[in-house]
N, C-alpha and C positions, 0 to 999 in steps of 0.2 A: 647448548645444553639440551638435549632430549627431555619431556615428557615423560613422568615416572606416574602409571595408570594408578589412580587409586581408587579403590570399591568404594563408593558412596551409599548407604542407603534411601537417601532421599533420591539420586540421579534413578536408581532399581525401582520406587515408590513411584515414581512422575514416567515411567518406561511403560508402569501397569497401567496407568492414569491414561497414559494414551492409548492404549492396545483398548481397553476399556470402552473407551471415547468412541472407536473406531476411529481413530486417525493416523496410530502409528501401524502398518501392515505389514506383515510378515518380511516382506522382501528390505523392507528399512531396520528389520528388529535389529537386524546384527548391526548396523553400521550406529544404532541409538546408543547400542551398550558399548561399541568399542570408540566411539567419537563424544564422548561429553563436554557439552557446552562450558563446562566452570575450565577448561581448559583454555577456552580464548576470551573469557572477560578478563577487565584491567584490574588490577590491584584496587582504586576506586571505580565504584560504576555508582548509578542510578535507576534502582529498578522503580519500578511503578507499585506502589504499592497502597491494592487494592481495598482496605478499609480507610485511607487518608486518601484516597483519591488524587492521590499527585507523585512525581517520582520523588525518593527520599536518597540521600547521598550513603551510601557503605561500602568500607573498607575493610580488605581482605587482612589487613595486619590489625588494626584497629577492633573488628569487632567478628573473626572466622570462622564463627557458627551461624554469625546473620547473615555474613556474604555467602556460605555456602548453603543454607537455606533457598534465599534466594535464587542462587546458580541453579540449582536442582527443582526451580518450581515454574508455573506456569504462565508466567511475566513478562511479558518486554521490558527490556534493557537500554537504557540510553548510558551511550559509551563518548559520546562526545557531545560537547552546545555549541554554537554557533560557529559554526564550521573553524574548530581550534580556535578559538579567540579568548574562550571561557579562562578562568581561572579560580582557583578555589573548591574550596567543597561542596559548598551549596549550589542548587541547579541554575542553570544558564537561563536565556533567553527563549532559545529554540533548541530544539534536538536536532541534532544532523547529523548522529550516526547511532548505531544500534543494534543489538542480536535481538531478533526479535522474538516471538512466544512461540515455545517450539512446539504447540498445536499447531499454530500458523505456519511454522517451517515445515512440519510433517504432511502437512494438506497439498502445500504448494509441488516437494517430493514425490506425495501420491501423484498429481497429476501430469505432472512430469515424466514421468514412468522412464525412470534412467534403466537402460538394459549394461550387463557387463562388458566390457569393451568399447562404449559412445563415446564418442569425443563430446565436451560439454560445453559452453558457453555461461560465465554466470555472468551479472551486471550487476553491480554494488558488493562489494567483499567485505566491507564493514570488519567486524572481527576474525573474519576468514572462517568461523565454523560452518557455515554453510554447504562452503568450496571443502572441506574435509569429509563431510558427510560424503558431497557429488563423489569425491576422488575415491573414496572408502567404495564406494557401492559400483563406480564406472572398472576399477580395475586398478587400487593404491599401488603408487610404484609407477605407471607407466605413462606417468603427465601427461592426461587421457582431458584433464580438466584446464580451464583456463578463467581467472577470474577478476576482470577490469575494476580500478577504484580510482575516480576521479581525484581526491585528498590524497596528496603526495604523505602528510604521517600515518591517515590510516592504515594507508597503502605498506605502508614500512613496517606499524606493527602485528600488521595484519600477517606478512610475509616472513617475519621472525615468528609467531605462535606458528604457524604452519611448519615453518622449518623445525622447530625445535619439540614440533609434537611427532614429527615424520610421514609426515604430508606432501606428496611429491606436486599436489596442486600450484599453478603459476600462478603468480600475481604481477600483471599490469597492469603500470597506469595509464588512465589516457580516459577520454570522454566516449562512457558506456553507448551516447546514443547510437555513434556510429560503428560500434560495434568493433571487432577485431579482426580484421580479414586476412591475416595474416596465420590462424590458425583454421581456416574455413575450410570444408565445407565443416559445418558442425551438424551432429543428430539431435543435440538437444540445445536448447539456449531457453535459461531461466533468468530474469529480471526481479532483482529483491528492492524495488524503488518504484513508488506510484510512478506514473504515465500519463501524461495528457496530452500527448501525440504519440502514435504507437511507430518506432526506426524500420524505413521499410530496409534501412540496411541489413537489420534481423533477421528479415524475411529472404535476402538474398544470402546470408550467408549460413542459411542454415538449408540443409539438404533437402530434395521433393518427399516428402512423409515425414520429414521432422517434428518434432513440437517446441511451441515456443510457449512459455510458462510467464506471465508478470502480472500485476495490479494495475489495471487501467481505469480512468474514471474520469472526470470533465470537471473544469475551472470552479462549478455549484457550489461544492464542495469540499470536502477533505479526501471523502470516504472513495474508494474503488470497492472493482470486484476483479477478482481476479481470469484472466480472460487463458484460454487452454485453445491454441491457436496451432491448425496442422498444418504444412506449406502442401499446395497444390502440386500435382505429381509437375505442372508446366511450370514451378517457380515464379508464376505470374501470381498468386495472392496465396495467401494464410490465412482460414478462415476457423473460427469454433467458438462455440459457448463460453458464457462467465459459468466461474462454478462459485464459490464462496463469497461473500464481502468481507472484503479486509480495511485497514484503512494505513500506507506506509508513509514514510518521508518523500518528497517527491525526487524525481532525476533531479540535478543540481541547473541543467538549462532551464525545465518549463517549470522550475517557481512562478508561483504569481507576485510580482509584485504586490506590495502593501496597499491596500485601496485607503485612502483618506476620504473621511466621511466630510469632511468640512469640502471637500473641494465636489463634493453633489451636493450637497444640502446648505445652504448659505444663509439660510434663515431658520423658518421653523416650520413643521411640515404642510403648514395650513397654507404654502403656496402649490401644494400640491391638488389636482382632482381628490375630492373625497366621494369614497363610496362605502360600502359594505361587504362581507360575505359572508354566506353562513357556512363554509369549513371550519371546522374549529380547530384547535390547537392540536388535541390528541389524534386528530385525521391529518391531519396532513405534516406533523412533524412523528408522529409514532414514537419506538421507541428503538435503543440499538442502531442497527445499521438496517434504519425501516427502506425497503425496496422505492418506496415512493420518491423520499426525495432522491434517489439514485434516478429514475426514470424522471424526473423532472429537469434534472441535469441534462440527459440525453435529449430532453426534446426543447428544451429554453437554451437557445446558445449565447452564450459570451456574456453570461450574470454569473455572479457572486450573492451566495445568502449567508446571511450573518444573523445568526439569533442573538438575543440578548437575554440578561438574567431574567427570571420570572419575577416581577416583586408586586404584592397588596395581590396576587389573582391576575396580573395582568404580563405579556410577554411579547415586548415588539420583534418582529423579524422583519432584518431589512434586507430591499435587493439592490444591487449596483451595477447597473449596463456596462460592462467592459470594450464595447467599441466607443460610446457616447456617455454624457454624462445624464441620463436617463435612470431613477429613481424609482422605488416602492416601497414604501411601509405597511406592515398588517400587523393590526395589536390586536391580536389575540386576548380576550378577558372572561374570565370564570363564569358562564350562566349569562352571557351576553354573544350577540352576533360580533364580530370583528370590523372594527372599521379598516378602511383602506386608503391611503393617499399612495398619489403615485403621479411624477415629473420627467417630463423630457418627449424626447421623440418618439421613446420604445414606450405601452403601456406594461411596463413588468409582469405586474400583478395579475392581469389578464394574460398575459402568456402563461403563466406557472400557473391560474389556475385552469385554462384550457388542459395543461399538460398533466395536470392532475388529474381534472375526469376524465381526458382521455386512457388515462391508469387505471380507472375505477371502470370503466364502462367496457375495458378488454379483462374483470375479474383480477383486480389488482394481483397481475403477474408478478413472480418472486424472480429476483436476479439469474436465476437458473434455465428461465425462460429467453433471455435475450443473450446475442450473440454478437459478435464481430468479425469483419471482414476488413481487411489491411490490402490493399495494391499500391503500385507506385503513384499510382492519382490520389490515393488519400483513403479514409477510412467509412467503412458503412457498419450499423446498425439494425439489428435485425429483431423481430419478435416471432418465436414459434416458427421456427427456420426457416427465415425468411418469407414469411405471411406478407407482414410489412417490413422495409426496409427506409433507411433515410441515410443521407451524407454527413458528416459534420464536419 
């Protein structure tokens, strides 16, 4: 059954919102008004909804002024919990799939910069409106787009809204990291799934001047940024700047495993070194998607930080060595220096705060400032085009 367009005023309201923003550009206007997202969310979704601070369940027959509200507003979407396992109305476990806030989607388009005729690559199809946009703007009609999903249902009804919106975009499945070489060489390949190793299969199978578009970021934390990566005319690396922070679900291989605090911590922290520091909380966790702990990821390899509630004035963050079982605490407390304990082989605490003031003392650089390079040996990091650079 085809897709019957209908005028929304809220989709035209949220179209200005973005033109406004400067996010939605001229060259995407027309594929915003003729591709609306309320066209690939499910009957139930879970947007996130921003005065309750958590996603809230709503249904398109149930209650179809709230669902369309929200279709039409500025929210990530969780479309599926634990990879299909969920059941019910109320929210799942975990999100594992999702359309996400079409600022975020417009940003990521911008930099992409799809010209008409590119053959496309995407990674994650989730609800497929993403790969409708690509195919809208590459040249609708001439399966110019191709767009991989690991979850054989996503995949399925990802493939039907496409179909029956008339979207001539493909959908295969198979594991995004190794890419599709079967449609290769590609001009563009866009990644809608964080990265914590960037597929140098991407980087082969996308043409010398191509761009490669996705959220990369490091095991620290949740958050990326998003990395805008050009293939070298010799195919030998891909190299450009982060532009935004984002923060997505990750590729379905480089989850991190669950870290269990009882299997570092076996007692109580006082078997740890205690020290002090006087960073205090609002320096060194900020606020948003503060640049710092991004840059603290890139230079402290193979930890995990986990904050915890703030309660009475008080707020421990903890770190977790991922090669060893090497440990750090720092309680942060209101109008007081922070204590510190920290166990094992790695001293945590001193590495993240090395990595701190070496952030502070380069004029704490914003995400815009650092960059990425991908070859088949692995990946570098770079600050202020490549000033400094490092491995990870």
């Amino acid at each position: 059954m085809a897709y019957v367009r209908q005028v929304s005023p809220g989709h035209a309201e949220l179209g200005r919102a973005l033109v406004t923003g400067g996010v939605l550009s001229a060259d995407w206007a027309g594929a915003f008004a003729d591709v609306p997202r309320a066209a690939f969310l499910p009957e139930l979704m879970w947007p996130w909804d921003m005065a309750a601070g958590r996603s809230v369940p709503v249904s398109r027959t149930g209650d179809p002024e709230r669902w369309r509200a929200y279709a039409d507003s500025d929210c990530p979407v969780v479309t599926q919990w634990d990879d299909g396992q969920h059941t019910g109305a109320e929210p799942g476990a975990v999100p594992t799939s999702s359309a996400s806030m079409p600022s975020v989607v417009f940003r990521m388009l911008r930099d992409l910069d799809v010209r008409a005729g590119d053959r496309v690559l995407e990674i994650g199809t989730a609800t497929g409106w993403n790969a409708a946009l690509l195919d809208h703007r590459a040249g609708a009609g001439d399966g110019r787009v191709i767009t991989m999903e690991v979850d054989e249902g996503v995949a399925e009804r990802a493939r039907a809204s496409l179909e029956g919106f008339g979207s001539s975009a493909r959908v295969v499945r198979g594991d995004g990291f190794e890419g599709w070489p079967e449609g290769a060489p590609y001009d563009r390949i866009i990644g809608t799934c964080g990265l914590r190793r960037f597929p140098w299969a991407w980087v082969e199978q996308c043409r010398p001047g191509g761009i490669i578009v996705a959220p990369w970021g490091t095991y620290f934390g949740n958050g990326d940024a998003v990395a805008r990566l050009v293939v070298a005319a010799d195919g030998r690396s891909a190299s450009g700047r982060f532009t935004d922070p984002v923060e997505f679900m990750k590729l379905r291989g480089q989850r991190l495993p669950g870290v269990v605090h009882g299997e570092y911590v076996r007692g109580s922290v006082a078997e740890g070194w205690e020290s002090s520091t006087g960073i205090t909380e609002a320096e060194f966790l900020g606020e948003g998607f503060a640049p710092q702990r991004f840059v603290v990821g890139l230079r402290v390899r193979d930890c995990l930080q986990v904050g915890a509630e703030k309660r009475d004035g008080a707020r421990p963050v903890w770190f977790y060595g991922l090669r060893d079982r090497s440990w750090a605490c720092v309680l942060f407390r209101d109008g007081a220096d922070a204590r510190v304990w920290q166990y094992g082989p790695r001293r945590l605490w001193d590495e993240v705060e090395a990595a701190y003031r070496w952030w502070v003392a380069r004029d704490r650089p914003g995400h815009e400032r650092f960059g990425l390079t991908v070859t088949a040996e692995g990946e570098r990091v770079w600050l202020d085009g490549a000033g400094e650079s490092w491995g990870l």
